[in-house]
C-alpha positions as CSV (number, residue, x, y, z in Angstrom):
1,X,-49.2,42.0,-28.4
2,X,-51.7,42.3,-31.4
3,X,-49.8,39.8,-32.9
4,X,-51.4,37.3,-30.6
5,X,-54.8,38.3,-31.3
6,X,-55.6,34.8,-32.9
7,X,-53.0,32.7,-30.2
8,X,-54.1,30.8,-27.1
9,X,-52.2,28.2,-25.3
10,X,-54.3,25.6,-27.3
11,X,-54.0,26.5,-30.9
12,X,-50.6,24.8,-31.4
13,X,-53.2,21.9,-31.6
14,X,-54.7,22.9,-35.2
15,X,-50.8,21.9,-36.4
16,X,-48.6,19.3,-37.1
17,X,-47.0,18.5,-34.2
18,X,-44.0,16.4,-34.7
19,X,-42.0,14.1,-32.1
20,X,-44.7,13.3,-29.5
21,X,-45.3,9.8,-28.1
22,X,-48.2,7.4,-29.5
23,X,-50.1,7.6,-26.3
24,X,-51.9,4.9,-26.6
25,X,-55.0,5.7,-24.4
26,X,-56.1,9.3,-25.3
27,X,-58.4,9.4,-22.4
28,X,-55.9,8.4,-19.8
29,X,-53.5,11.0,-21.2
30,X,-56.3,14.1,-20.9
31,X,-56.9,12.7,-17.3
32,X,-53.0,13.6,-16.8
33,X,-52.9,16.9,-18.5
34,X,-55.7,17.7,-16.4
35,X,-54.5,17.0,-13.2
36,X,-51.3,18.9,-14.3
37,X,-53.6,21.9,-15.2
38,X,-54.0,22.4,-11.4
39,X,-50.7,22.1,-10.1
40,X,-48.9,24.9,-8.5
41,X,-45.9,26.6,-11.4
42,X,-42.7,25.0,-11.4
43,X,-41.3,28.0,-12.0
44,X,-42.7,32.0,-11.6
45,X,-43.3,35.2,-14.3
46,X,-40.8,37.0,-12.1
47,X,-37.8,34.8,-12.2
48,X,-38.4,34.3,-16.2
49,X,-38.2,38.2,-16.7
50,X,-35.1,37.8,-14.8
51,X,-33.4,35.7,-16.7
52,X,-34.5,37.2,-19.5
53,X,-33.2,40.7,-18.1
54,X,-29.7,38.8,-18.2
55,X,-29.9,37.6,-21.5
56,X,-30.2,41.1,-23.3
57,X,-26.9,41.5,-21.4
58,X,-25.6,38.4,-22.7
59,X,-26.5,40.1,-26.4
60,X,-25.3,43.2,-25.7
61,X,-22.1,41.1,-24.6
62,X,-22.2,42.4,-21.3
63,X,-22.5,38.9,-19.6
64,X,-22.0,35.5,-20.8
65,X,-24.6,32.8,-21.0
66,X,-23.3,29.1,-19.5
67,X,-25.9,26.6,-19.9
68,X,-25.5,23.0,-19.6
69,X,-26.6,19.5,-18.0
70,X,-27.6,16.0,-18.7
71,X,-28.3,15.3,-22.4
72,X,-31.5,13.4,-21.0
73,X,-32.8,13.6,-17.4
74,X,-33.6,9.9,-15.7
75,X,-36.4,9.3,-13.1
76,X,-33.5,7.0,-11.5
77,X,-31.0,9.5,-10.9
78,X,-33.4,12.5,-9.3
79,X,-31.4,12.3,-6.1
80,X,-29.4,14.9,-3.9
81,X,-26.0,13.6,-4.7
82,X,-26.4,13.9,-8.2
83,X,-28.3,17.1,-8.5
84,X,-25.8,18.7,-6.3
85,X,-22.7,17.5,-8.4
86,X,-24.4,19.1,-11.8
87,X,-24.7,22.1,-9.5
88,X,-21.8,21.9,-8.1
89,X,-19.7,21.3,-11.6
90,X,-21.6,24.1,-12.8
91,X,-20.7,27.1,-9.9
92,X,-17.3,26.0,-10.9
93,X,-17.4,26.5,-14.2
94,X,-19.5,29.8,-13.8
95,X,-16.9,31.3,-11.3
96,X,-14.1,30.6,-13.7
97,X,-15.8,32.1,-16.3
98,X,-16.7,35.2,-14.2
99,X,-13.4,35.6,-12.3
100,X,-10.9,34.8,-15.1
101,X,-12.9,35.7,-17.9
102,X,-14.3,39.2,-16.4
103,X,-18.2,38.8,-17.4
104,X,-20.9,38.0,-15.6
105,X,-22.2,34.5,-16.1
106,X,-25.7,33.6,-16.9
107,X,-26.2,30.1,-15.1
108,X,-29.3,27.5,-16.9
109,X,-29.3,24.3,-16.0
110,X,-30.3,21.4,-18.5
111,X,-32.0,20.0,-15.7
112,X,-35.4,20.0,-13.9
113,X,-37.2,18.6,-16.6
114,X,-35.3,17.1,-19.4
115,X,-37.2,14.3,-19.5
116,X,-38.2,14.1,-23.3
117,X,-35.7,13.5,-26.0
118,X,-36.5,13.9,-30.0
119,X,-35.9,10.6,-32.2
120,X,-35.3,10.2,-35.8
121,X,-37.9,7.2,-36.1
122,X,-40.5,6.1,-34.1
123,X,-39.5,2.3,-33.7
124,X,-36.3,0.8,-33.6
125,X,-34.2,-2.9,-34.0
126,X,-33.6,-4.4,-30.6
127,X,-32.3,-8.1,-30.9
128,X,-34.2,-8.3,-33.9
129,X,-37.3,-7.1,-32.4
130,X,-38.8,-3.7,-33.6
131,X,-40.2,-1.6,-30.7
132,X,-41.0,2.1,-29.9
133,X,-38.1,4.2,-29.5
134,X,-37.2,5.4,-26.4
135,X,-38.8,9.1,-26.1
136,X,-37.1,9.9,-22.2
137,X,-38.3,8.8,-19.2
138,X,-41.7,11.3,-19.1
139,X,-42.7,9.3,-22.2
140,X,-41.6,5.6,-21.6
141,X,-38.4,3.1,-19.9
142,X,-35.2,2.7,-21.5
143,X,-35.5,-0.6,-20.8
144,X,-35.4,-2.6,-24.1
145,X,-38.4,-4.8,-24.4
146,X,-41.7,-3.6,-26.5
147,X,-43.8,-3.3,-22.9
148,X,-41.7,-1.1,-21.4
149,X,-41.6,1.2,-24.2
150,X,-45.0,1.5,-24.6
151,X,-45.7,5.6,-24.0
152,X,-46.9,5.6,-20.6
153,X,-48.7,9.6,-20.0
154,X,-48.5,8.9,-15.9
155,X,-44.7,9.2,-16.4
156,X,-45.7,13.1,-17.1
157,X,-47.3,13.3,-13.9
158,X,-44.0,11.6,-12.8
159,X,-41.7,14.0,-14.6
160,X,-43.4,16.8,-12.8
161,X,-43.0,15.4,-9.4
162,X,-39.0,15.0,-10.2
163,X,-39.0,18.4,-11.5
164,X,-40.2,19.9,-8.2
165,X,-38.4,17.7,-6.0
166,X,-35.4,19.0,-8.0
167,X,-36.0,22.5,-8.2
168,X,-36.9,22.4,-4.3
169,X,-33.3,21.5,-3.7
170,X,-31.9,23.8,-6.5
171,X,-33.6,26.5,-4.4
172,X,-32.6,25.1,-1.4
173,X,-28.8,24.8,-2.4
174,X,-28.8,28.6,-4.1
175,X,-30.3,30.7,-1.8
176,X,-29.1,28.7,1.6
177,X,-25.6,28.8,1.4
178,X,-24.3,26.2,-0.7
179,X,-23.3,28.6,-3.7
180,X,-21.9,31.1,-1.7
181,X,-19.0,32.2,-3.0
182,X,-17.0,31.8,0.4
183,X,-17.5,27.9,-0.5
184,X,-15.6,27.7,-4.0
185,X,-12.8,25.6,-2.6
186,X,-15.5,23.1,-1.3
187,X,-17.0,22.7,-4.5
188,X,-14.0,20.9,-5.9
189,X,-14.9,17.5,-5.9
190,X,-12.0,14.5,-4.5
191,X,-11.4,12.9,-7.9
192,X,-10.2,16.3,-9.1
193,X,-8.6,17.7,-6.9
194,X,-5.3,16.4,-7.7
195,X,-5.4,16.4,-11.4
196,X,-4.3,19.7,-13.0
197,X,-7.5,21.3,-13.3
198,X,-8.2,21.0,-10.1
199,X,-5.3,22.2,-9.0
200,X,-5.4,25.3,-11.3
201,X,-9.0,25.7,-9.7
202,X,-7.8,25.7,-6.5
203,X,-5.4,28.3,-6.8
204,X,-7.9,30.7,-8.9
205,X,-10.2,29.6,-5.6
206,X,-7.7,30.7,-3.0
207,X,-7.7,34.1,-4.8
208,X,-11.1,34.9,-4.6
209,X,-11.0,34.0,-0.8
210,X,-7.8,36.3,-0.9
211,X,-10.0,39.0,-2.4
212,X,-13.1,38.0,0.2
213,X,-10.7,38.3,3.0
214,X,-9.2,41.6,1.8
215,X,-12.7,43.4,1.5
216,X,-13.6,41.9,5.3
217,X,-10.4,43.9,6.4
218,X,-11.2,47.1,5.1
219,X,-14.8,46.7,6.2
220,X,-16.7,46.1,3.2
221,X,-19.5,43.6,3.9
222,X,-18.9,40.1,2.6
223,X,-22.2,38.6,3.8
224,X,-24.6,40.0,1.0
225,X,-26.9,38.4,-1.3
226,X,-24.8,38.9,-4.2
227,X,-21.5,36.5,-2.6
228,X,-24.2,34.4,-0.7
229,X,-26.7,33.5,-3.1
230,X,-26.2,32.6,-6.9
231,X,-29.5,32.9,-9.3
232,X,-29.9,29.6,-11.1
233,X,-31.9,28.8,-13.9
234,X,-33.9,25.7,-15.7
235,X,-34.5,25.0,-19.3
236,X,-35.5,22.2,-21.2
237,X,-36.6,20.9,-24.6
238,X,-39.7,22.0,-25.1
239,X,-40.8,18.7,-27.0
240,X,-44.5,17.6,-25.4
241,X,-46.8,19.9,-26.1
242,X,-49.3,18.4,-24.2
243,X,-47.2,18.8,-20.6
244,X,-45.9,22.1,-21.9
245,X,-49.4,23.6,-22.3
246,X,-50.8,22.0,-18.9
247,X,-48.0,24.2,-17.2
248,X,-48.8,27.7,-19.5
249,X,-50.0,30.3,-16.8
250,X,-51.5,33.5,-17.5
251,X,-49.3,36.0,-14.7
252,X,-51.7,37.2,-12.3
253,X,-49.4,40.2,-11.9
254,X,-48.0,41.8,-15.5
255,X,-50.5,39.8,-17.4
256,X,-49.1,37.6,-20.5
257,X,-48.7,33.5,-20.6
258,X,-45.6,32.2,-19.6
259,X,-44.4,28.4,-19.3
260,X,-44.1,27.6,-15.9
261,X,-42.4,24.3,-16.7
262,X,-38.7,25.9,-16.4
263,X,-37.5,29.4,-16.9
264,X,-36.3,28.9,-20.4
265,X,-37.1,26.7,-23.3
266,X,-35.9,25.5,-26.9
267,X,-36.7,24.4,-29.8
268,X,-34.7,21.5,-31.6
269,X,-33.4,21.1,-34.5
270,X,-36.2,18.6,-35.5
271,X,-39.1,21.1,-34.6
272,X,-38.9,23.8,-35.6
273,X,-41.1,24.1,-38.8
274,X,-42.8,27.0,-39.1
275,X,-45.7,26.0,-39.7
276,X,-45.5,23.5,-36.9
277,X,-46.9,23.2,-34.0
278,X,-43.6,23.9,-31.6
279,X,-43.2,27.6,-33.3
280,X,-47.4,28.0,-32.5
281,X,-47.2,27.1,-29.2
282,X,-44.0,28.9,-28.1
283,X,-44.7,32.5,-29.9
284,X,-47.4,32.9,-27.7
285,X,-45.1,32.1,-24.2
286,X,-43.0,35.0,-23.2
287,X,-40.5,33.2,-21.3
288,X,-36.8,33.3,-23.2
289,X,-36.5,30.8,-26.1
290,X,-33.7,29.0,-27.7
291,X,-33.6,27.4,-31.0
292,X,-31.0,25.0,-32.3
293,X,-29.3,25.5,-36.0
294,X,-27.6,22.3,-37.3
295,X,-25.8,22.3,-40.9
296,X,-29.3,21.3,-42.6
297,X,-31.2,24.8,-42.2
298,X,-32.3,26.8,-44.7
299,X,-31.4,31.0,-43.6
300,X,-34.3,32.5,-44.7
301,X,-36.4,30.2,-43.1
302,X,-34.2,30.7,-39.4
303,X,-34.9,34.3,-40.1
304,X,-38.7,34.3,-40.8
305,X,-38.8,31.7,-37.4
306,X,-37.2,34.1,-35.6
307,X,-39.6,37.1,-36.5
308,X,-42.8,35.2,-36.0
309,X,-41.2,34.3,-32.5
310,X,-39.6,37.7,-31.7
311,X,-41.7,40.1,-33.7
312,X,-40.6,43.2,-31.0
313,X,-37.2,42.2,-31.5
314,X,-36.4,42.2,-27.8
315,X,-33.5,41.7,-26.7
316,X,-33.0,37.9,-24.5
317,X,-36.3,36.4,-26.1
318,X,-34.2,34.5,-29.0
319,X,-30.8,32.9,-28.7
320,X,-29.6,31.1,-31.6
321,X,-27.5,27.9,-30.4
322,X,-25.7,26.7,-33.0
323,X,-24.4,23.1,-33.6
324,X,-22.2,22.6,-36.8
325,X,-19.6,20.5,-35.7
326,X,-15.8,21.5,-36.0
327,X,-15.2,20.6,-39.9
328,X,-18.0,22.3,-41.0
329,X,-18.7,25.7,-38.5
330,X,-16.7,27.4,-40.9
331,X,-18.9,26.5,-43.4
332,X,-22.1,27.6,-41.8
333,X,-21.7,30.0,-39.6
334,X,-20.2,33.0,-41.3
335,X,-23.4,33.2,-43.6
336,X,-25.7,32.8,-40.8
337,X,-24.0,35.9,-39.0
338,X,-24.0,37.6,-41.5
339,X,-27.7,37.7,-42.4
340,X,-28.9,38.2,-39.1
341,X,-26.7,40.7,-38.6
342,X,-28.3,42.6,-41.9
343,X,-31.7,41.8,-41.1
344,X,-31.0,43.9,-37.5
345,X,-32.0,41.1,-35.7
346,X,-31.3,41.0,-31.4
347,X,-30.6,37.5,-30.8
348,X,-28.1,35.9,-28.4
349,X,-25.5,33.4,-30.3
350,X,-24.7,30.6,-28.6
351,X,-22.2,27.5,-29.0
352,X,-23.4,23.7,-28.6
353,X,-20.2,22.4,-29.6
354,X,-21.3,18.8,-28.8
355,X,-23.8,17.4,-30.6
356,X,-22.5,17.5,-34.3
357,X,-19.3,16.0,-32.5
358,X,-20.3,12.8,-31.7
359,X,-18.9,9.7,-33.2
360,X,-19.2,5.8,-32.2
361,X,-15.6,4.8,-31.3
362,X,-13.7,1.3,-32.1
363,X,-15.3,0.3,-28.8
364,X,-18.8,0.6,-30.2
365,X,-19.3,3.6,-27.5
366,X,-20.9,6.2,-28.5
367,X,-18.6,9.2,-28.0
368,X,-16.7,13.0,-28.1
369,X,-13.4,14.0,-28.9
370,X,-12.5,17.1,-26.0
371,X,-10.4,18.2,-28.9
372,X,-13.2,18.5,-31.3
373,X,-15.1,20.3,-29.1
374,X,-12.6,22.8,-27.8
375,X,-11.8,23.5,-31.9
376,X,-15.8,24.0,-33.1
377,X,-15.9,26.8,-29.9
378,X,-12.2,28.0,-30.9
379,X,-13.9,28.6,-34.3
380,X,-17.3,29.7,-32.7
381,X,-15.3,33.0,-31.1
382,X,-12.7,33.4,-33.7
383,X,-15.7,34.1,-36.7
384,X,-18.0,36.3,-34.5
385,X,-15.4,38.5,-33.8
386,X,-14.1,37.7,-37.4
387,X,-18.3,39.2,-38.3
388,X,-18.0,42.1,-35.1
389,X,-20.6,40.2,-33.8
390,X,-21.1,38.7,-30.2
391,X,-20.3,35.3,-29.1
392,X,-22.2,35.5,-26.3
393,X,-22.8,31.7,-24.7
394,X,-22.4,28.2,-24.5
395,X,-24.8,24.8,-24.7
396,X,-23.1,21.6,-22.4
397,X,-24.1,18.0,-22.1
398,X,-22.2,17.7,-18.8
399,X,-22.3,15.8,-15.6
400,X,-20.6,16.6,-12.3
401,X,-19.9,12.4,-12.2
402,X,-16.9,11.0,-13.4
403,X,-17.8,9.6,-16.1
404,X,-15.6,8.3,-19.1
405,X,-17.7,9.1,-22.0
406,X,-16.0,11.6,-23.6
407,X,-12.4,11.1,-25.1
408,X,-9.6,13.2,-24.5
409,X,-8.7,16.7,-22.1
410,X,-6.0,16.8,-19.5
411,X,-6.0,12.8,-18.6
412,X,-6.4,12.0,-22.6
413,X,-9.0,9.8,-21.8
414,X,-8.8,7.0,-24.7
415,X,-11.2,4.8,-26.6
416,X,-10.2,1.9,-24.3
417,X,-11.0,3.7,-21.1
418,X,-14.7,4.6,-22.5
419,X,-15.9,1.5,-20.6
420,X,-14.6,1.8,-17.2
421,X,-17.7,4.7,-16.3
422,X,-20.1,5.2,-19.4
423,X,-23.2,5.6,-17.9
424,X,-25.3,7.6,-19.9
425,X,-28.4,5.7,-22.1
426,X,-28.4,9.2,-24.2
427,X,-25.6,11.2,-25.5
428,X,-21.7,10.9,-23.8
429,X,-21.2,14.3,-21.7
430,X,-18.0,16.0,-20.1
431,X,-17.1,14.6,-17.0
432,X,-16.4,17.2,-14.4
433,X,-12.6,17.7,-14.7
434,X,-13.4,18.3,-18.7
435,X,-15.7,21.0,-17.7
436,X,-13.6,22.3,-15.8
437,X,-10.5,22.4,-18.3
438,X,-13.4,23.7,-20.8
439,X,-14.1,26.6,-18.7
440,X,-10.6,27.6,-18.1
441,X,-10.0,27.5,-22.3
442,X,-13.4,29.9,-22.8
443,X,-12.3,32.2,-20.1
444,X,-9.3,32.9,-22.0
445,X,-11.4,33.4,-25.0
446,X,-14.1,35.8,-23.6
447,X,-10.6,37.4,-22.2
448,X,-9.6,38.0,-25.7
């Protein structure tokens, strides 16, 4: 730890700290942060060592890391119905991935505090008007008139209160039944059921209540933790410092600080400078960290962030989620491998196979070809084993709704049919039966 002699949860302050809001009274938003200060943890030291734990597994390629969720959280939809469905869609995926893949799944939700998105400019053109961008609901409304998006620091407050209320009832749902694996046939949802990935589903389902029913026979005990409770984890952007820092806890048992906002966090693509404040703030935290790599990074620079934020070299502290895009992850990713590789680096490499996907179709919807997405993941595997390196996770935007907002998979959803559900006001996600026909292709692959 000498190396953070000169750190506290403060000093990110003393840098540049791009992306955060214009509050617009500075008082009111310290009154906030206080109150914050003296909350109980969202999260515990214990359950982030945990995770962490599971991640040098992932590295070693010993489990597989499935994390996913909204692009951006909203206030409107913390409710049970929806929370259960990402959960739900999310069990599924995981037990696909475990059962006809063979690994162990690491599960992180995008969820429980995704309230804060990064924007390439501060203001934007609405019907002529400029107005602040919208920053996610913890900053300001996405409703498009210059008041509402006035940065609002009350809506942190706020963001914490959702966060709570949702990761009361992602306890509630893990550890009291819901994820048990004698439920994975009731975790297929109506709408698809009958399509073929829910039918394949169902019959990888009735297997595994073939195998449950099997050990009951010969009197091994099916009721134990390990078929009757799943372990689920948070992460987030970590993009306001200010609500970050306010939920930095010193552990009262091991010692060290750890950000009790969720279990892991990352760094974006627009953050992380290393001379910023983002890398300041998080070297000093010792939950897990991920850090995104689009096509504009510059190696040496990814490896000097990663040794300033991993100077041990632990195993399940870094993963590297990469997001290239299909046409050009050939391009990029080889070299990237390759150097970390030489420099003996222990990070986790992950696959966000959505975000340098996206496109605005005929329709003016903003959009994701399944195909696209399936072929920058097909690539993903193929070059790490290609390398002898692991590919050891993947990064969803995906709801358990069913949404149209991504083209393509099993039904071929088209351009035309964008409009019958889009409901994001982010980024277009995989609707559940997508995520489903996703899973199914990356078993296959982590089979391989």
């Amino acid at each position: 730890m000498e190396h953070l002699k000169d750190w506290n949860k403060s000093s990110w302050q003393k840098y540049p700290a791009l992306q955060q809001p214009n509050w617009p009274d500075e008082e009111q938003y310290n009154q906030v942060l206080q109150t914050i200060a003296k909350l109980p943890p969202l999260v515990f030291a214990g359950e982030i060592r945990d995770l962490k734990a599971q991640l040098a597994q992932a590295v070693r390629g010993e489990a597989f890391l499935l994390q996913g969720g909204d692009c951006s959280e909203e206030f409107s939809r913390c409710t049970a119905p929806n929370i259960r469905e990402t959960l739900k869609v999310l069990l599924q995926m995981a037990v696909i991935l475990t059962y006809a893949g063979g690994k162990p799944v690491v599960k992180v939700g995008r969820i429980a505090g995704q309230y804060a998105k990064p924007r390439s400019s501060d203001t934007e053109i609405v019907n002529g008007e400029e107005i602040p961008s919208y920053r996610g609901d913890m900053a300001n409304s996405v409703e498009p008139v210059a008041e509402a998006r006035i940065p609002d620091p009350t809506r942190m407050l706020q963001g914490y209160n959702m966060a709570a209320a949702t990761l009361n009832l992602l306890r509630a749902f893990t550890r009291g039944g819901f994820g048990s694996l004698h439920r994975v046939q009731a975790w297929n949802q109506e709408f698809v059921r009958q399509s073929p990935m829910g039918r394949s589903y169902e019959r990888l389902a009735k297997q595994i209540n073939q195998a449950l029913r099997f050990m009951d026979t010969i009197g091994i005990p099916t009721d134990t933790p390990q078929l009757k409770q799943v372990q689920f984890f948070t992460s987030h952007e970590a993009l306001f410092l200010g609500y970050e820092e306010a939920l930095t806890r010193e552990d009262s048992v091991d010692g060290g600080w750890y950000d009790c906002s969720a279990h892991m966090l990352w760094i974006g693509d627009r953050t992380r400078q290393i001379d910023g404040a983002h890398i300041e703030f998080l070297r000093g935290v010792l939950n897990p960290l991920g850090m995104k790599v689009g096509p504009k990074h510059d190696i040496d620079e990814i490896l000097a962030i990663i040794e300033k934020l991993n100077p041990d070299n632990e195993p399940g502290r870094m993963t590297l989620i990469t997001r290239f895009g299909a046409k050009d992850i050939e391009k990029y990713l080889p070299p990237l491998l390759r150097a970390v590789k030489r420099a003996g680096l222990n990070v986790l490499w992950s696959c966000d196979p959505m975000h340098a996907n996206t496109f605005s179709a005929e329709s003016g919807h903003k959009t994701r070809d399944f195909e696209k997405i399936l072929s920058e993941l097909r690539c993903f595997f193929e070059l790490h084993w290609a390398e002898g390196t692991v590919p050891g996770g993947v990064h969803f935007e995906l709801t358990g709704d069913n949404v149209t907002e991504c083209i393509g998979g099993a039904r071929k959803l088209s351009d035309e049919q964008l409009s019958q559900n889009y409901q994001t006001t982010c980024d277009p996600r995989l609707n559940a039966e997508q995520s489903l026909e996703m899973a199914f292709q990356i078993a296959e692959m982590i089979r391989s």
